[in-house]
C-alpha positions in Angstrom: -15.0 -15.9 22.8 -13.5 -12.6 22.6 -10.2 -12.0 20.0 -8.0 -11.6 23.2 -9.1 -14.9 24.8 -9.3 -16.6 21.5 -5.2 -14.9 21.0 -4.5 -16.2 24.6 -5.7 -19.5 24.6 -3.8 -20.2 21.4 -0.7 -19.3 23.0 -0.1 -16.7 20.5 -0.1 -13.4 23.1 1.1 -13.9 26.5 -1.4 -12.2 29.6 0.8 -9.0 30.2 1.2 -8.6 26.0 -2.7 -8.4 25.9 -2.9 -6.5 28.9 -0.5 -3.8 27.6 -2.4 -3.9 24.1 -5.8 -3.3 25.9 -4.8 -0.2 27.8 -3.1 1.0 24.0 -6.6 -0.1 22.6 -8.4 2.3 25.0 -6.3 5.2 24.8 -6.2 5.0 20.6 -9.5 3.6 19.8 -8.1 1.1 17.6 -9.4 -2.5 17.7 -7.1 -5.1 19.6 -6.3 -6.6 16.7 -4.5 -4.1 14.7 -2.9 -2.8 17.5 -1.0 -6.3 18.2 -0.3 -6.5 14.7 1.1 -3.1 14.3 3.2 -3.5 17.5 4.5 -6.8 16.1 3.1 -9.0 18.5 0.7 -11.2 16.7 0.8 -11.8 12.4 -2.0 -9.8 10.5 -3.3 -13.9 9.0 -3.0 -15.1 12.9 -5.3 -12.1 13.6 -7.5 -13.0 10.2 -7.6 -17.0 11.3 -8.7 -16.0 14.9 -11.2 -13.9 13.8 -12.4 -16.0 11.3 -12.8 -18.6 14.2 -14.8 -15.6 16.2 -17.2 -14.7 13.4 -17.4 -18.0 12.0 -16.7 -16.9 8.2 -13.9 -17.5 6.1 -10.2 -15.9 6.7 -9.1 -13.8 4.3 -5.4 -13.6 4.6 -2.5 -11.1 3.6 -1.4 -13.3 0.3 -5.3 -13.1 -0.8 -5.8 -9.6 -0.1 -2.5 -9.2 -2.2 -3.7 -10.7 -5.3 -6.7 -10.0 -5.4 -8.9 -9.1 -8.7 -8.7 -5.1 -8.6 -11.9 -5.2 -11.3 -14.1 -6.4 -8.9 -13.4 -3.0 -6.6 -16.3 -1.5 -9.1 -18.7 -4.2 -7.9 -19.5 -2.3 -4.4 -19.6 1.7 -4.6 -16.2 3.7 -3.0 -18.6 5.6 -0.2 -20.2 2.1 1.2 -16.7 -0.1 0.8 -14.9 3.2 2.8 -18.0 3.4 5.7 -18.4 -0.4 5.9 -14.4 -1.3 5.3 -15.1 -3.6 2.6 -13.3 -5.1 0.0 -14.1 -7.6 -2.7 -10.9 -10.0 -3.2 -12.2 -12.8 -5.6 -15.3 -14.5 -7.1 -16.1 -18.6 -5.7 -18.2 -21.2 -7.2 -17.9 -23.2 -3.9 -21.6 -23.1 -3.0 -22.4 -24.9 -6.1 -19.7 -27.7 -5.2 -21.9 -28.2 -2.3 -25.7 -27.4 -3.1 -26.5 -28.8 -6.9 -29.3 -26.7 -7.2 -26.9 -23.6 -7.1 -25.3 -25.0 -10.2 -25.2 -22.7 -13.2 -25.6 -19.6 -10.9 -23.3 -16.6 -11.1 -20.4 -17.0 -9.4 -20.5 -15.4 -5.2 -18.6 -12.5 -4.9 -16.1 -13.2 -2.0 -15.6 -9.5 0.0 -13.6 -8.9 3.2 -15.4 -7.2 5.8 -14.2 -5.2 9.1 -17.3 -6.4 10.6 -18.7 -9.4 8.8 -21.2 -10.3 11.7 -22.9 -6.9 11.6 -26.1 -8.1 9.4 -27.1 -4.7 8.4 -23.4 -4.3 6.8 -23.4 -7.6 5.3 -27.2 -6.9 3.6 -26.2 -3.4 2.4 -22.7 -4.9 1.0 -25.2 -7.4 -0.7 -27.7 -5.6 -2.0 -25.0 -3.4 -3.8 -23.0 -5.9 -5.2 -26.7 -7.5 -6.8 -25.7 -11.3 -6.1 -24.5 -13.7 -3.7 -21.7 -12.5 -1.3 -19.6 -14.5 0.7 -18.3 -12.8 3.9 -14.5 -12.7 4.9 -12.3 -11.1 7.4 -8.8 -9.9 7.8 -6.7 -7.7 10.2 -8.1 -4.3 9.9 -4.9 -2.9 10.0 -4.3 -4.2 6.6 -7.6 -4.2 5.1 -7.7 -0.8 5.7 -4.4 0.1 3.7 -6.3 -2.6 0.8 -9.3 -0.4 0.8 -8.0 3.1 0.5 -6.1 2.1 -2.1 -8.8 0.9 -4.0 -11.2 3.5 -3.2 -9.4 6.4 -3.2 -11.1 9.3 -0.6 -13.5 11.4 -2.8 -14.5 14.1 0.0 -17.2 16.4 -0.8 -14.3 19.1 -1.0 -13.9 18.1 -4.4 -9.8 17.4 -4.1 -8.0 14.5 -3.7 -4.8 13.7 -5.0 -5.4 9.8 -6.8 -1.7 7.8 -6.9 -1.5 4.5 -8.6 -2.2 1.7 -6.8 1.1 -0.1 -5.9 2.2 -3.6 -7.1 5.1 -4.1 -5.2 3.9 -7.2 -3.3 3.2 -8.5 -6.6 6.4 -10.7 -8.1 4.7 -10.7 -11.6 3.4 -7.2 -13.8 -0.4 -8.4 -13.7 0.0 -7.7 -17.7 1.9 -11.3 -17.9 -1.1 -13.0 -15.8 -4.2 -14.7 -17.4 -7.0 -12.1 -15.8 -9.2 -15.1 -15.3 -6.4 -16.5 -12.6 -7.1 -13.1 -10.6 -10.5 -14.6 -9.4 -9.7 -17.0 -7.7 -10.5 -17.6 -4.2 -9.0 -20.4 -1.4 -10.4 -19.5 1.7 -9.0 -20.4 5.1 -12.2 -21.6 6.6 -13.4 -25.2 6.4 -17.1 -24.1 6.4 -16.7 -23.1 3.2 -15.9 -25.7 0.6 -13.3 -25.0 -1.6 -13.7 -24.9 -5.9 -10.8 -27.0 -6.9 -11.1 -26.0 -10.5 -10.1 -22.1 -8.8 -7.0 -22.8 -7.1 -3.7 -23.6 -7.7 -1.3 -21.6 -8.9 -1.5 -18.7 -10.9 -0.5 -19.8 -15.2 2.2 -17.8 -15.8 3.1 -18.0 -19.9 6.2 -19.7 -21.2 9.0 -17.2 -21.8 10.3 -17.2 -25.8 13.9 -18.4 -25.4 16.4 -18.4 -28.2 17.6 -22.1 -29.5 21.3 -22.6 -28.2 24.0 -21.6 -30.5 25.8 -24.6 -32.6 29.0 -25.0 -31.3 31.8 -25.0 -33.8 34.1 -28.0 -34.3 37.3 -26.7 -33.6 38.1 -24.9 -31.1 40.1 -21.3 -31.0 43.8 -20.8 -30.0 43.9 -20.2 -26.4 44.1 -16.4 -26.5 40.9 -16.2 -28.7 39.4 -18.3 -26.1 40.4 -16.1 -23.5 39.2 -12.9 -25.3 35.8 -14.2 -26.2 35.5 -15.4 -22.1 36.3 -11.9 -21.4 33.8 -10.5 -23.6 31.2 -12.7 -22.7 32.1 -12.3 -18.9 28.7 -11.0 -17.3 29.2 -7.3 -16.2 27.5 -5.6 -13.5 24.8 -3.4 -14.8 26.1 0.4 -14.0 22.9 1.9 -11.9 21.5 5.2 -13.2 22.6 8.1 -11.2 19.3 8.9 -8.8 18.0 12.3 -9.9 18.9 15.5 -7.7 17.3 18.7 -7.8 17.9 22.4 -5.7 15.3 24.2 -4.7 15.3 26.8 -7.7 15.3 23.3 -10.0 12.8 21.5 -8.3 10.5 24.4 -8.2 10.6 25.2 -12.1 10.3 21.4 -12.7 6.8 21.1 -10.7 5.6 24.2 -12.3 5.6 22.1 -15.4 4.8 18.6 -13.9 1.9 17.1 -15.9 1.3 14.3 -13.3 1.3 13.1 -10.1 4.5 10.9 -10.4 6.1 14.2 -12.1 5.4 16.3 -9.2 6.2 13.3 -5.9 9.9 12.3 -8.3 10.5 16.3 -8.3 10.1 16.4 -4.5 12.2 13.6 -4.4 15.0 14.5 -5.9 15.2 18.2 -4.2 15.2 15.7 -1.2 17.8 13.8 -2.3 20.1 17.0 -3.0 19.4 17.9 0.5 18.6 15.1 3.1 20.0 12.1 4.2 16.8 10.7 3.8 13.3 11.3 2.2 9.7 10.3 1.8 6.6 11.3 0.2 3.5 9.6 1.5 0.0 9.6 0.8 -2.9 10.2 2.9 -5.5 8.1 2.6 -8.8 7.1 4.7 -6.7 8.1 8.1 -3.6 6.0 6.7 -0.1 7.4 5.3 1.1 5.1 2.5 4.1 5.2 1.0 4.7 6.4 -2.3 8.6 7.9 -2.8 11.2 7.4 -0.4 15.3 6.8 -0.2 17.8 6.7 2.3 18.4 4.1 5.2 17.0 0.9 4.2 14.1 1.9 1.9 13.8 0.1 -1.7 11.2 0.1 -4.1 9.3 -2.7 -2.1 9.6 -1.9 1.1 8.3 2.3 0.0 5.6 0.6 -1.0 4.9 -1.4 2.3 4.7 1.5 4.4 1.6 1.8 6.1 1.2 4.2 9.3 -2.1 4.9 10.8 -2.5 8.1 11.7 -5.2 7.6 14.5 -2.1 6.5 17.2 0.8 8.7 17.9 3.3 9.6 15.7 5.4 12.7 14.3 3.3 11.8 10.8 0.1 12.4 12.6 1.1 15.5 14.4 1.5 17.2 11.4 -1.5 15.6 9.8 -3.7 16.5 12.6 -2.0 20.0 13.2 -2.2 20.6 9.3 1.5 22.2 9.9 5.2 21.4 10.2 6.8 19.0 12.7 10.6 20.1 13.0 12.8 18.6 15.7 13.5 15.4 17.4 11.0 12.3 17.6 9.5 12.2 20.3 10.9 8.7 22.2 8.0 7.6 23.4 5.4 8.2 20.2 5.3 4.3 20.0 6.0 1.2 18.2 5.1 2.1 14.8 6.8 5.9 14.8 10.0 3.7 16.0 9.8 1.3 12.9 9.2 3.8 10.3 12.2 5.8 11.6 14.2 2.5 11.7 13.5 2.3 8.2 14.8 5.5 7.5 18.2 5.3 9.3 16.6 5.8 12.9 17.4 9.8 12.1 17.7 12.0 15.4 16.5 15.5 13.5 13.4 15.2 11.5 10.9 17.3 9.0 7.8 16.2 8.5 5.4 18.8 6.2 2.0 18.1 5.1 1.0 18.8 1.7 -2.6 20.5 1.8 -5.1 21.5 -0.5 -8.3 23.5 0.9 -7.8 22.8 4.4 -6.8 18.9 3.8 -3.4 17.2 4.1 -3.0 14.8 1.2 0.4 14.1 1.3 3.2 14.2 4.0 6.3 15.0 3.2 9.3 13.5 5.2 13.1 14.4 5.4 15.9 13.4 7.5 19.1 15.1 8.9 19.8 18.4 6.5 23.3 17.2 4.1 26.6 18.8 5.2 26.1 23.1 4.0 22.4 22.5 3.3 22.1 25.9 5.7 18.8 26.8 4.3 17.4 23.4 3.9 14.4 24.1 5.8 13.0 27.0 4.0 13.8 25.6 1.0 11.7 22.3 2.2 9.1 25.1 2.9 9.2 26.6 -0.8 9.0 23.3 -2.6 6.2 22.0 -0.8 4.4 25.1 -1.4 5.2 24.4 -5.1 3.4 20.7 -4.8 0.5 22.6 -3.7 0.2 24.7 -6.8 1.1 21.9 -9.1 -1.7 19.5 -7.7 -4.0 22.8 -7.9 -3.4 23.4 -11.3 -3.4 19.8 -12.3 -6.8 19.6 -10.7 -8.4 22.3 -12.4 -6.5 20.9 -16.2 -8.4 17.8 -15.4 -11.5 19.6 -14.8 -11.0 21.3 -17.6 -9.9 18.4 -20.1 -6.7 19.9 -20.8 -4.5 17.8 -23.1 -2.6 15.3 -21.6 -5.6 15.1 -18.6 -7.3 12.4 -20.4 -6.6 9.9 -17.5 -6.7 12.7 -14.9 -3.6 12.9 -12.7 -5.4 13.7 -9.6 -9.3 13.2 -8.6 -11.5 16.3 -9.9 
């Protein structure tokens, strides 16, 4: 059956939701799934467990794309996981649970394919890896945003701007995680057998507490007591002032900025000093990720979250595609995922949007929201600092190049 029908018969689209998601399908080019996922219809693992059922392989869902082993990336070359869309997530002993002659063999590598029933895909991701794969599939939607951040784009143009990989959807620093626990696999899919000594949850070291004070036999007069309560009353911890830059500031500080985080927290605090709102995004294999934002209802986390493809309509992709500045109001009826982003920043009625772009490629976009109260020149000032994150990621390109000090882990992708 077909993803639709399979989506239909499960009750988990209704007819005129899939209709309206086929005719989006043909205008975009998108598949059906991530369309219904990114216009909140269906869930990225509903999409993952229907296809699953369609390909008959294993569903790889969000939480196992999440933690997933980031050595194993090395496993399959950048160029074939980018043109195939595929990702290894874990390593799985389960074929040996069910054939004993597989026991003692290396472990399979499990990888998460956009099209795990094209053979010739499945034989080149094979042959690269050198062992035993095991196919899965997930919402290509979210695969995609897993894949170019493990592969960052390495164009032929020689530039690319290489952020750290976020770990916001991870609740513990992988530094406090046995690595061994980052290989494990527990597959949706009951044609594959599960390896029980690989699941369960991830061992999480004991934290050092200190041993409880002694209490002293006699108590204190009842003002001591009420001084040591106040003293040992919990107080709120005093946030640190968010950084703010002008444009003169922030210009000086990126033409000293020896990284990448140097150079997006400069633009973000010129933005801060002048919009209601900000974002810096990366550009990566047709997707805008986020990387710095503020403003609305934007955290940490939910920065991180962002993913907006830039293949359907948006402001973000009208300055991509355009390779120039989109200034004005958003356009009402760019779509579902234009309307969450700008939810998420405060639903602004006058926006910026200004890609960053070195040799003819947008790597970044910048975004910024409804110019602060006397911020007359905010605009050309947005202009001028941009232009100053071009010449920053230049120069820290060619210091890499170069093996400048301090370009030992190169902030940006020679």
């Amino acid at each position: 059956m077909r993803l639709g029908e399979l989506l239909l018969a499960d009750g988990l689209v209704a007819a005129d939701e899939l209709e309206a998601a086929l005719a989006q399908q043909r205008r975009s080019g998108a598949r059906l799934g991530s369309v219904l996922y990114l216009n909140g219809r269906v869930t990225a693992d509903a999409i993952a467990r229907a296809l699953a059922r369609q390909h008959g392989v294993p569903a790889a869902l969000v939480r196992h794309l999440d933690g997933r082993d980031p050595t194993l990336a090395a496993r399959i070359p950048a160029e074939l996981a980018r043109r195939r869309q595929a990702l290894p997530v874990a390593l799985s002993r389960a074929r040996a649970a069910t054939d004993p002659a597989a026991a003692g063999a290396a472990p399979s590598l499990v990888v998460c394919m956009r099209d795990p029933g094209d053979a010739a895909a499945l034989a080149e991701v094979t042959a690269a890896a050198g062992g035993s794969v095991v196919a899965a599939v997930a919402c290509e939607a979210v695969l995609a945003a897993h894949v170019a951040r493990a592969y960052p784009d390495e164009d032929g143009d020689g530039v690319d701007v290489v952020f750290d990989e976020v770990s916001g959807t991870h609740s513990i620093p992988f530094g406090e995680i046995d690595p061994a626990a980052l290989t494990l696999v527990d597959l949706d899919d009951k044609r594959v057998a599960r390896d029980h000594t690989q699941s369960g949850p991830m061992p999480i070291p004991a934290r050092q507490t200190a041993p409880p004070a002694t209490r002293a036999s006699t108590s204190p007069p009842a003002a001591a007591t009420a001084a040591i309560a106040a003293a040992a009353a919990p107080r709120a911890p005093t946030a640190p002032a968010a950084p703010v830059l002008d444009c003169d500031a922030a210009i000086e500080v990126l033409g000293r900025a020896a990284t990448r985080d140097e150079v997006g927290d400069a633009a973000l605090a010129f933005l801060r000093s002048t919009y209601r709102a900000g974002a810096v995004l990366v550009v990566r294999e047709g997707v805008a990720l986020g990387h710095r934002g503020f403003g609305g209802s934007l955290t940490p986390a939910t920065v991180e979250s962002i993913v907006v493809p830039l293949h359907v309509p948006s402001i973000l992709r009208t300055a991509y595609d355009g390779g120039r500045p989109f200034v004005g109001a958003p356009p009402a009826d760019a779509g579902t995922i234009q309307e969450r982003f700008l939810r998420l920043l405060g639903a602004p009625r006058e926006v910026v949007v200004v890609p960053v772009v070195l040799r003819d490629r947008a790597v970044c976009l910048v975004f910024a929201a409804e110019p602060r109260p006397g911020a007359d020149d905010a605009l050309s000032d947005l202009l001028a600092v941009v232009a100053a994150m071009e010449e920053a990621y230049l120069r820290l390109i060619r210091d890499a190049k170069r093996g400048a000090p301090g370009a030992t882990t190169p902030p940006v992708e020679p």
